[in-house]
Structures are given as C-alpha cells and as structure tokens.
N, CA, C, O and CB atoms as a CASP TS submission, in Angstrom:
PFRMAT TS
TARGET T0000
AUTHOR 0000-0000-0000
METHOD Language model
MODEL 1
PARENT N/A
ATOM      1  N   UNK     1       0.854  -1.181   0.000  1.00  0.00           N
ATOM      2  CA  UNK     1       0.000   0.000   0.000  1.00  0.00           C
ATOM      3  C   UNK     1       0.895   1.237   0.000  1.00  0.00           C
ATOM      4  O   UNK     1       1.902   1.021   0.674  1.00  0.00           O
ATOM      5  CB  UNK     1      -0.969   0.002   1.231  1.00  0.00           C
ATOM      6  N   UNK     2       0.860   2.623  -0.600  1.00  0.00           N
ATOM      7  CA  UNK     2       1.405   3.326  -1.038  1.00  0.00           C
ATOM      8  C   UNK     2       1.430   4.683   0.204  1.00  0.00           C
ATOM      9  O   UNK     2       1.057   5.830  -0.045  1.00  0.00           O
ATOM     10  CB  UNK     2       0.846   3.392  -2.377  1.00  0.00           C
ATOM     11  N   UNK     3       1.918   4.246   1.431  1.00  0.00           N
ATOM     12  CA  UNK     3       1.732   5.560   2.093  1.00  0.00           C
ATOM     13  C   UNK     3       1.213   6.856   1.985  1.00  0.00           C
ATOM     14  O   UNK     3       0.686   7.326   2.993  1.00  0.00           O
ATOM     15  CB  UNK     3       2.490   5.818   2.271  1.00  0.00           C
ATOM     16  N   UNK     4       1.257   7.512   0.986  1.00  0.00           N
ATOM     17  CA  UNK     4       1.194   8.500   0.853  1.00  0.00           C
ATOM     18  C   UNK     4       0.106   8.695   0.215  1.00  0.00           C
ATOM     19  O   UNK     4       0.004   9.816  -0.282  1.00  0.00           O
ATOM     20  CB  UNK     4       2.099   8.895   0.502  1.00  0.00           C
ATOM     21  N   UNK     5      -0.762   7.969   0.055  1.00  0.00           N
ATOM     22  CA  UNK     5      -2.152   8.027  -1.090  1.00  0.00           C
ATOM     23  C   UNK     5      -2.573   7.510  -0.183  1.00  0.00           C
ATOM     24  O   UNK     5      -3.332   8.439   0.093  1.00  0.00           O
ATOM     25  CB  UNK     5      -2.399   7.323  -2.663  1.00  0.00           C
ATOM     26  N   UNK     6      -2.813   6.634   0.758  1.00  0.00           N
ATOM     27  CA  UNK     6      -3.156   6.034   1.682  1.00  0.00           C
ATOM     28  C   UNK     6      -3.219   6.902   3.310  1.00  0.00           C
ATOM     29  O   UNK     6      -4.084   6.747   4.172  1.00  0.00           O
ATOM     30  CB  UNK     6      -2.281   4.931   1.523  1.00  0.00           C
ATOM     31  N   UNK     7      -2.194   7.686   3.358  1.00  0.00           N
ATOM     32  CA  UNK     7      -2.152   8.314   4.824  1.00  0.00           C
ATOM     33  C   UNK     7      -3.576   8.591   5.859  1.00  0.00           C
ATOM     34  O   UNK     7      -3.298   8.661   7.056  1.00  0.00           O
ATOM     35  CB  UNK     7      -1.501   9.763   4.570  1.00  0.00           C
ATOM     36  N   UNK     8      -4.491   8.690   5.634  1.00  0.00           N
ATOM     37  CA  UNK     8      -5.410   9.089   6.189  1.00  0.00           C
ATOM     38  C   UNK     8      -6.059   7.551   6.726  1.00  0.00           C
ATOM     39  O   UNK     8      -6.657   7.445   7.797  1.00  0.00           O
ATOM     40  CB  UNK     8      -6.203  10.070   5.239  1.00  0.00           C
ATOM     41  N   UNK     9      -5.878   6.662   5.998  1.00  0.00           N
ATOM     42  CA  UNK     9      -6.429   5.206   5.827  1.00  0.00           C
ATOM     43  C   UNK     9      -5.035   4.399   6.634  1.00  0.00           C
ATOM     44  O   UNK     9      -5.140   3.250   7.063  1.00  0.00           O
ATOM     45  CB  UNK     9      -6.731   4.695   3.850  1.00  0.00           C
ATOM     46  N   UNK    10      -4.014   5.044   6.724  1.00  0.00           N
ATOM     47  CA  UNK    10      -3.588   3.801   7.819  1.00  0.00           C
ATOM     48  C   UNK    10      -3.469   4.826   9.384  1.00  0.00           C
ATOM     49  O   UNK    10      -3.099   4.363  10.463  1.00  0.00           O
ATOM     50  CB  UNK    10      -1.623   2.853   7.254  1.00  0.00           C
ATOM     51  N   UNK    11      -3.760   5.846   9.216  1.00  0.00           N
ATOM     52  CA  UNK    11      -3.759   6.389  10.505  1.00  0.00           C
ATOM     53  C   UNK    11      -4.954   6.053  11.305  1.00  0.00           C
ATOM     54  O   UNK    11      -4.850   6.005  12.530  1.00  0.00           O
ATOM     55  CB  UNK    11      -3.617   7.778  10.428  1.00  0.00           C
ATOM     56  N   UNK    12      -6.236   5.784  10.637  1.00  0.00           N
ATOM     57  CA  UNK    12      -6.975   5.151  11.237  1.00  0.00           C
ATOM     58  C   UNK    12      -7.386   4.055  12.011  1.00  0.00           C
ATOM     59  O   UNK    12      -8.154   3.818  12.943  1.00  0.00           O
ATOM     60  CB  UNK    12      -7.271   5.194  10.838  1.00  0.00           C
ATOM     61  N   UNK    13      -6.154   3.157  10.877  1.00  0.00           N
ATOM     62  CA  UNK    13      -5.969   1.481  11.469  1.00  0.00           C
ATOM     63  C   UNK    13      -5.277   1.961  12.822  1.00  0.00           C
ATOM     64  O   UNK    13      -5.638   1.542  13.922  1.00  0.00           O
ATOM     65  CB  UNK    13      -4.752   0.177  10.346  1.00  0.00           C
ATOM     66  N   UNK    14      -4.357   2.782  12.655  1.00  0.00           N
ATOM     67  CA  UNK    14      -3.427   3.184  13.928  1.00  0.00           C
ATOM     68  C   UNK    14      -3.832   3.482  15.456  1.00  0.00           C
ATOM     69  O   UNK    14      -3.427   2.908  16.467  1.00  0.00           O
ATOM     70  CB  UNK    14      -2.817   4.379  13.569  1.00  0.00           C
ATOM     71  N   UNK    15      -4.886   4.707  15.318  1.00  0.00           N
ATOM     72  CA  UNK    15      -5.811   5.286  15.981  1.00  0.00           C
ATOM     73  C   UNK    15      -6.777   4.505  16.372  1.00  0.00           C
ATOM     74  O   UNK    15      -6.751   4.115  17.539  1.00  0.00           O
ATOM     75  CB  UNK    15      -6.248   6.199  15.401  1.00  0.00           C
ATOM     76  N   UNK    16      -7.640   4.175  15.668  1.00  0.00           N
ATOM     77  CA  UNK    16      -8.643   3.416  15.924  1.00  0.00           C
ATOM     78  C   UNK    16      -8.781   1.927  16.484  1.00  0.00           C
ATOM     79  O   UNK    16      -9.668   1.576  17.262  1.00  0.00           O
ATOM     80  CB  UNK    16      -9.111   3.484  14.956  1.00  0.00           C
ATOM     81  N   UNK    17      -7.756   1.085  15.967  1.00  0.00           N
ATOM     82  CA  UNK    17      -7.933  -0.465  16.155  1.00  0.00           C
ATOM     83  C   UNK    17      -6.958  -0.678  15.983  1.00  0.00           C
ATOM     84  O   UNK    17      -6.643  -1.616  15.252  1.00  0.00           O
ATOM     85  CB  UNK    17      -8.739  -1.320  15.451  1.00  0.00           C
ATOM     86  N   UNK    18      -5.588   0.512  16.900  1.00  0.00           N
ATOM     87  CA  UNK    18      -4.608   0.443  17.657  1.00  0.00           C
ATOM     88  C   UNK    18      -3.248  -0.535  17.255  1.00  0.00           C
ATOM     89  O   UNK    18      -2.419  -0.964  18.058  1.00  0.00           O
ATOM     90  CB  UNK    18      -5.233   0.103  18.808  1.00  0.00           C
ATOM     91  N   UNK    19      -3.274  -0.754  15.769  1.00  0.00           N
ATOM     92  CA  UNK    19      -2.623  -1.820  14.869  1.00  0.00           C
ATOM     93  C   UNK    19      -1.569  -1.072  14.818  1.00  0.00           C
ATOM     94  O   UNK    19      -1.777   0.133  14.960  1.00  0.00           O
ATOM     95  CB  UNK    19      -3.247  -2.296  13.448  1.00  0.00           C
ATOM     96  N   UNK    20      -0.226  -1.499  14.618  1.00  0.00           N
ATOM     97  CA  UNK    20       0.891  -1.096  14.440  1.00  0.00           C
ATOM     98  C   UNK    20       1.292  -0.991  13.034  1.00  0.00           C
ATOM     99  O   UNK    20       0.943  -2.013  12.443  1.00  0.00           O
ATOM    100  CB  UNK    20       1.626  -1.797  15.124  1.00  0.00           C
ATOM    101  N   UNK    21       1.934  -0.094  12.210  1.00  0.00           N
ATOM    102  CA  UNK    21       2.104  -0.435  10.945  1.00  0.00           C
ATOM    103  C   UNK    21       3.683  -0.102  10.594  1.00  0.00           C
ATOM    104  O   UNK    21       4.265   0.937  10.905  1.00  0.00           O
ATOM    105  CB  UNK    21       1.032   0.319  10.069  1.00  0.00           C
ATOM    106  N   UNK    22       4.127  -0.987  10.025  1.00  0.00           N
ATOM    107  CA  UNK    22       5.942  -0.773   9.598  1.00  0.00           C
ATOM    108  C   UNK    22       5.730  -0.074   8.273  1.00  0.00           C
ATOM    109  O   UNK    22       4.977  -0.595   7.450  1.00  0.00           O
ATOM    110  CB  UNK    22       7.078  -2.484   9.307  1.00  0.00           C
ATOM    111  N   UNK    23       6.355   1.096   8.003  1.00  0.00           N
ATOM    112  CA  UNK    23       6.880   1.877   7.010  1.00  0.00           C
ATOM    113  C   UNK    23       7.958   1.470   6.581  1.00  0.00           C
ATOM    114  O   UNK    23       8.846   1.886   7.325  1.00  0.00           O
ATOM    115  CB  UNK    23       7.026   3.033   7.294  1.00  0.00           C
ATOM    116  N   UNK    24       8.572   0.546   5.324  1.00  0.00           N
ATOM    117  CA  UNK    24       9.419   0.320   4.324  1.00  0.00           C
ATOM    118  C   UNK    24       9.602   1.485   3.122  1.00  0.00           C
ATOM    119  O   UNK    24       8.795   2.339   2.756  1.00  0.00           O
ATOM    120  CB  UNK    24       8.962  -0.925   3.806  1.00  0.00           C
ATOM    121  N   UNK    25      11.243   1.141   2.549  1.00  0.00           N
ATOM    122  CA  UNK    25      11.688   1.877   1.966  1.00  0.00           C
ATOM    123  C   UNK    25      12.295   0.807   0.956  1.00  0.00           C
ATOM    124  O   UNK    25      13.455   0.452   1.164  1.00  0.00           O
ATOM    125  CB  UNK    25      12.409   2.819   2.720  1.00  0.00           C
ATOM    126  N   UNK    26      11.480   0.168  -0.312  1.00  0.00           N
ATOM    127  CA  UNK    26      12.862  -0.646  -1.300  1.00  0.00           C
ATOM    128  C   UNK    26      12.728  -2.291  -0.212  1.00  0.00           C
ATOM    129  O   UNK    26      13.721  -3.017  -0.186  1.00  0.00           O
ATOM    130  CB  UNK    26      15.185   0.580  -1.062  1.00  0.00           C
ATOM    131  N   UNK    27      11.646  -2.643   0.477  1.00  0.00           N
ATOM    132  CA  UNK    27      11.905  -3.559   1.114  1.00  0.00           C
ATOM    133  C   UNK    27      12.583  -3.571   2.681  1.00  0.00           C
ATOM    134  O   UNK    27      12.894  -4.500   3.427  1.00  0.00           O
ATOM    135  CB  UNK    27      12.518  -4.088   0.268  1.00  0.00           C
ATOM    136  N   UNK    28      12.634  -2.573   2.772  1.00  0.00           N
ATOM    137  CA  UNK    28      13.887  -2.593   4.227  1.00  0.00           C
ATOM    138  C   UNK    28      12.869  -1.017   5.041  1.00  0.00           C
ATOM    139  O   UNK    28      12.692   0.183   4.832  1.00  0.00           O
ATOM    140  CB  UNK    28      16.495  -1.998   3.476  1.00  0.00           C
ATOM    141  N   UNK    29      12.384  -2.301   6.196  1.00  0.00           N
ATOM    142  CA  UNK    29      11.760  -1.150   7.279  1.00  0.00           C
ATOM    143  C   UNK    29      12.951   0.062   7.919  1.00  0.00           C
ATOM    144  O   UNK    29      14.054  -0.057   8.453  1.00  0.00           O
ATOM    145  CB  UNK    29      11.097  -2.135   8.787  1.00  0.00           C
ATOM    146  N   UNK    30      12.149   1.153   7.578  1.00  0.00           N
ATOM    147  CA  UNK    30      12.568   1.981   7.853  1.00  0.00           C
ATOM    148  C   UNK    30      11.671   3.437   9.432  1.00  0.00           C
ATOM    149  O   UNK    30      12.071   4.560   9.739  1.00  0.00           O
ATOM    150  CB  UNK    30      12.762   2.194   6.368  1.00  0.00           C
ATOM    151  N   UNK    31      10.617   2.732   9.909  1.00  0.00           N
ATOM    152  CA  UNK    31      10.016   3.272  10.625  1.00  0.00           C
ATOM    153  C   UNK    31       8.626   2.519  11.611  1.00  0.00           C
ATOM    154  O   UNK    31       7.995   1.628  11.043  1.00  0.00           O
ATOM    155  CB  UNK    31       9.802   4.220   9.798  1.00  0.00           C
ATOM    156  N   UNK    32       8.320   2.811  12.676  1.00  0.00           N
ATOM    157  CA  UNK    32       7.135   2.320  12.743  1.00  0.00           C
ATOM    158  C   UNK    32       5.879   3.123  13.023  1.00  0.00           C
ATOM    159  O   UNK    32       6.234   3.913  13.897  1.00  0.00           O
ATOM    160  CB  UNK    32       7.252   1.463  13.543  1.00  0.00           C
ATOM    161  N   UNK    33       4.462   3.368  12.720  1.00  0.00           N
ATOM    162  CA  UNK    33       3.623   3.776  12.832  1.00  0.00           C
ATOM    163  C   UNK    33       3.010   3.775  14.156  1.00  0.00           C
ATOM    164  O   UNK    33       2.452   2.749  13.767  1.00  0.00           O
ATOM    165  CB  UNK    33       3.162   3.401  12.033  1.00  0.00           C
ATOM    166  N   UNK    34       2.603   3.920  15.261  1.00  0.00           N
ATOM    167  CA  UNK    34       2.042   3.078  16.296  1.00  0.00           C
ATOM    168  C   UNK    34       0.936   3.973  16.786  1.00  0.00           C
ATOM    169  O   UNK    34       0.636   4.854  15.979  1.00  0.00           O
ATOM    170  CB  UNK    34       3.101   2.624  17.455  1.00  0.00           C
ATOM    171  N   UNK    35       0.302   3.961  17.836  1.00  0.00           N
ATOM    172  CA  UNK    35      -0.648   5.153  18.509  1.00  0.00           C
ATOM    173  C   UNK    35       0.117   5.351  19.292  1.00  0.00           C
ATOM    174  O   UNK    35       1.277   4.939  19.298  1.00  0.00           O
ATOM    175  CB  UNK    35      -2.068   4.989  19.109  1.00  0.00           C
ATOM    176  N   UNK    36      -0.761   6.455  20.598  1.00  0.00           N
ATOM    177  CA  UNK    36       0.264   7.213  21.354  1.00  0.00           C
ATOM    178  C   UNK    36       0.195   6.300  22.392  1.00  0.00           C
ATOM    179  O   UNK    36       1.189   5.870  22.977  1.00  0.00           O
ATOM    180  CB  UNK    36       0.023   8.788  21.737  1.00  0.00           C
ATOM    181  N   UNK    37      -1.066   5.960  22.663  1.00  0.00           N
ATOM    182  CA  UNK    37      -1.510   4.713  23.885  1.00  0.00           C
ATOM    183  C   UNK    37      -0.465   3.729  23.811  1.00  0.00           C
ATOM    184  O   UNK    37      -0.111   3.285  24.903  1.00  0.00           O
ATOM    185  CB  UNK    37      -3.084   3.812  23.605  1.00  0.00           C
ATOM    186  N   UNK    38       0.339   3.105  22.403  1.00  0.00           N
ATOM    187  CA  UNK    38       1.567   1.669  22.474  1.00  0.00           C
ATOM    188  C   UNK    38       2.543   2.091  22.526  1.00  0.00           C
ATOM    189  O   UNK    38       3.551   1.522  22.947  1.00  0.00           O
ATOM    190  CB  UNK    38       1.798   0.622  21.368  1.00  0.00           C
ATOM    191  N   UNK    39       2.414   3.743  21.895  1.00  0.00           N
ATOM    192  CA  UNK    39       3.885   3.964  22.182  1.00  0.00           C
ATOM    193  C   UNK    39       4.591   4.317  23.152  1.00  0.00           C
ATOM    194  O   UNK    39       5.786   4.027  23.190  1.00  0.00           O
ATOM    195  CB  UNK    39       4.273   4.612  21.609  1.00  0.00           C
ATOM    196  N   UNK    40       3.884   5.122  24.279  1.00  0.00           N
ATOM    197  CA  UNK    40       4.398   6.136  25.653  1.00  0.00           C
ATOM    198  C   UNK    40       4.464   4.512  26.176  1.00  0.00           C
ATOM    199  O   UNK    40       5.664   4.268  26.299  1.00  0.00           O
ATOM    200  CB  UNK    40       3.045   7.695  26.677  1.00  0.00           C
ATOM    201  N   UNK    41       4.010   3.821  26.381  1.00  0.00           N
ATOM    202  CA  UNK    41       4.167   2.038  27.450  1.00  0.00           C
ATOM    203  C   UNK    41       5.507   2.329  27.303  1.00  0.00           C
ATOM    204  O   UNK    41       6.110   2.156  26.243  1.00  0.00           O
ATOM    205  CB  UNK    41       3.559   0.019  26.718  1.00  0.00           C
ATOM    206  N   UNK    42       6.059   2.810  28.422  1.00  0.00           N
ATOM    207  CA  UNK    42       7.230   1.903  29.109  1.00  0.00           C
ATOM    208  C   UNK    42       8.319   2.684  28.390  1.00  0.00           C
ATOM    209  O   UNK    42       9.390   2.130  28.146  1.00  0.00           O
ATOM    210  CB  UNK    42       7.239   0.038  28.779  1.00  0.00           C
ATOM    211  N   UNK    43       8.113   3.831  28.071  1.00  0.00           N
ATOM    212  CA  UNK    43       9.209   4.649  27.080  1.00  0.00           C
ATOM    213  C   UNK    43       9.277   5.934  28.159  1.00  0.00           C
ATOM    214  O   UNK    43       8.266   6.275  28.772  1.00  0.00           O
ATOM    215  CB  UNK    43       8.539   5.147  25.146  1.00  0.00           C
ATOM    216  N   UNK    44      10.643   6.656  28.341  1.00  0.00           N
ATOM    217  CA  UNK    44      10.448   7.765  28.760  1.00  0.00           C
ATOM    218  C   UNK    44       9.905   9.134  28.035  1.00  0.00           C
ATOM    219  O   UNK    44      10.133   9.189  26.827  1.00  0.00           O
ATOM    220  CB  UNK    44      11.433   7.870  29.194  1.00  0.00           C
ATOM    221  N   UNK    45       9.297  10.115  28.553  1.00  0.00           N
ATOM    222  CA  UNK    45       8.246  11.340  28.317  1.00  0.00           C
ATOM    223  C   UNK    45       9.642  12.507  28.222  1.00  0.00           C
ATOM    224  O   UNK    45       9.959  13.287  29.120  1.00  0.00           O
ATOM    225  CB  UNK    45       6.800  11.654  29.944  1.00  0.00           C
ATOM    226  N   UNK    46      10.351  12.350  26.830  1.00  0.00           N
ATOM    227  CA  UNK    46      10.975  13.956  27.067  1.00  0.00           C
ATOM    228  C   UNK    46      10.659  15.046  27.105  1.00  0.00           C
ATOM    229  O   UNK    46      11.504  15.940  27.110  1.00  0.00           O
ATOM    230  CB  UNK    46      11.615  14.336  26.488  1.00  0.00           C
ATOM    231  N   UNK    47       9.208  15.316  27.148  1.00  0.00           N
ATOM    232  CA  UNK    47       8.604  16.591  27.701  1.00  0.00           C
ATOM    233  C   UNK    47       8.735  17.058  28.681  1.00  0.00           C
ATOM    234  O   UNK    47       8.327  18.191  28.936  1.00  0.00           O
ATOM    235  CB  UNK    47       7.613  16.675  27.747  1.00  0.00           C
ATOM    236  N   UNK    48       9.481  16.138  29.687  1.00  0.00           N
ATOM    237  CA  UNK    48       8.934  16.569  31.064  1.00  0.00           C
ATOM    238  C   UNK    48      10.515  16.298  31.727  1.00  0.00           C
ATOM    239  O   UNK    48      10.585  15.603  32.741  1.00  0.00           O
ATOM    240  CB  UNK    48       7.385  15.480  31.797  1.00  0.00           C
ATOM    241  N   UNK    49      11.431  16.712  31.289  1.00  0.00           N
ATOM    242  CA  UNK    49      12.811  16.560  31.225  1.00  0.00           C
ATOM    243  C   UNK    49      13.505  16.313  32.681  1.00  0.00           C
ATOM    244  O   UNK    49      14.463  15.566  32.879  1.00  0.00           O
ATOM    245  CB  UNK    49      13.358  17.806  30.539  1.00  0.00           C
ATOM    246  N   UNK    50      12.794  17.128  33.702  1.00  0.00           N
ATOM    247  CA  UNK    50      12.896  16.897  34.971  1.00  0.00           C
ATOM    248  C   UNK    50      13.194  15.507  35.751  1.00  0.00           C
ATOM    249  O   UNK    50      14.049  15.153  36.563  1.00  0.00           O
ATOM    250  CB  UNK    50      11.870  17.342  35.314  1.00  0.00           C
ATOM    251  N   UNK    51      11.828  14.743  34.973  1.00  0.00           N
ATOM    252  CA  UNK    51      12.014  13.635  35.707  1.00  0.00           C
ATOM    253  C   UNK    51      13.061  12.535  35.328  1.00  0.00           C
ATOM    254  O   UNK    51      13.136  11.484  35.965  1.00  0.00           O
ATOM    255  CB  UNK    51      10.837  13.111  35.772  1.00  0.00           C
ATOM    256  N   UNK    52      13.810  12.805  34.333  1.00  0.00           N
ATOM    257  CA  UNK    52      14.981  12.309  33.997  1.00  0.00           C
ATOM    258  C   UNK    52      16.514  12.105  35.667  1.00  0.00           C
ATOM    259  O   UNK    52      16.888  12.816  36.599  1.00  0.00           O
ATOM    260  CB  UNK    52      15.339  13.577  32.599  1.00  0.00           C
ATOM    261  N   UNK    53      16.840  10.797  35.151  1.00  0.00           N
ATOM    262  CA  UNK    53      18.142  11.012  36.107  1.00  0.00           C
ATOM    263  C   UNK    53      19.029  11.839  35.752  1.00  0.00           C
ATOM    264  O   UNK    53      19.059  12.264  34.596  1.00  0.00           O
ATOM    265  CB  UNK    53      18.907   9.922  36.326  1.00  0.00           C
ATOM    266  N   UNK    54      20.105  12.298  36.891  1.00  0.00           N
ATOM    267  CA  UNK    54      21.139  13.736  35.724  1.00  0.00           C
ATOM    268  C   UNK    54      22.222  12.569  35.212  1.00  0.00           C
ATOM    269  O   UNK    54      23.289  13.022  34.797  1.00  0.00           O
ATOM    270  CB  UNK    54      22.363  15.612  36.949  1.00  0.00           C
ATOM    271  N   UNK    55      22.114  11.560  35.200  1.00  0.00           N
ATOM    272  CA  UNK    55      23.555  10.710  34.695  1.00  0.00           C
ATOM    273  C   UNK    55      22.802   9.994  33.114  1.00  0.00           C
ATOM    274  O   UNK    55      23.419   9.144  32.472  1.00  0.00           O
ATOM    275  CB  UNK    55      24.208   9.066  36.237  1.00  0.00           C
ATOM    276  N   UNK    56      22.025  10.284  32.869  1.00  0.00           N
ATOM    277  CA  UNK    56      20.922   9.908  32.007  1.00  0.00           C
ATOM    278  C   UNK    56      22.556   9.655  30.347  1.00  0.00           C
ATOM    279  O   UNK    56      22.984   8.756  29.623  1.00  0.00           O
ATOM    280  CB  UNK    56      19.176  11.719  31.895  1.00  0.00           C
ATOM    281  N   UNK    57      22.749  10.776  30.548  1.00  0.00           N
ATOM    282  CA  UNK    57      23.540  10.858  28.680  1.00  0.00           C
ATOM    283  C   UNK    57      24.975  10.733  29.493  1.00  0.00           C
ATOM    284  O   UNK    57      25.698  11.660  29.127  1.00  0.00           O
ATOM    285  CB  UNK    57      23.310  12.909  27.305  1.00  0.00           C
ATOM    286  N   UNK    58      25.599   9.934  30.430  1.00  0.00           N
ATOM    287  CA  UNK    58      27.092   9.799  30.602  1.00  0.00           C
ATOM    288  C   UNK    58      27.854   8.965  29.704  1.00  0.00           C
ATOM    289  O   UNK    58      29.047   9.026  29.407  1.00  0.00           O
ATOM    290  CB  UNK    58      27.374   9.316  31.851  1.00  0.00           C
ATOM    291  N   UNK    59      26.741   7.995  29.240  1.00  0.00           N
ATOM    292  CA  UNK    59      27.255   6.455  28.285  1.00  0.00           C
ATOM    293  C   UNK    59      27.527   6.764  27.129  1.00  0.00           C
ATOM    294  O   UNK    59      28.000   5.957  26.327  1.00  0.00           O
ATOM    295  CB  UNK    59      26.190   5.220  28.030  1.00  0.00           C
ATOM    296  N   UNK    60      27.279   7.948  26.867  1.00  0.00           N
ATOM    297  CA  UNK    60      26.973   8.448  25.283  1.00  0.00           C
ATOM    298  C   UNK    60      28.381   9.576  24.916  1.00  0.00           C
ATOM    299  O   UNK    60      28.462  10.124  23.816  1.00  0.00           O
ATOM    300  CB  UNK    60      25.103   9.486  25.193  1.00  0.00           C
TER
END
C-alpha cells in the first residue's frame, strides 16, 4: 500500500484499532507507525525533562 495516497487510511488502522504499521523503503523497514496509547508504554516522556536522572547521557 502506497503511504502516501493512503495516509489518512492507515492512521486510522493506527488510531482506531490500535494496529501497528511498519513503514518500508525498497523492502527494508525503515520506521514504525504506532498510537500514542503503544507507544508512551514503558518509554520515557521527554517533555517533562525533569524527571529524567542527571547521569541519564554519561554512556553516550
């Protein structure tokens, strides 16, 4: 399916009935689609920068 002619029609699958969708490029995933409800699970909120540890970027 052609992303871009399609956009409105897989954001729905997304939104609505919360389906995940992989974005390819040539065969080779290059992204994933998800809602906000699968994606914030268990991921940190950089909005809210505070609640970060301060040793957070030492590894890097």
């Amino acid at each position: 399916m052609d992303m871009r002619q399609n956009f409105g029609t897989l954001l729905n699958q997304v939104a609505i009935k919360d389906e995940e969708i992989v974005i390819e490029r040539a065969g080779k995933p290059l992204a994933r689609l998800v809602s906000m409800n699968s994606a914030t699970s268990g991921k940190l909120d950089f909005r809210d920068i505070g609640k970060l540890p301060n040793d957070i970027w030492n590894e890097f």
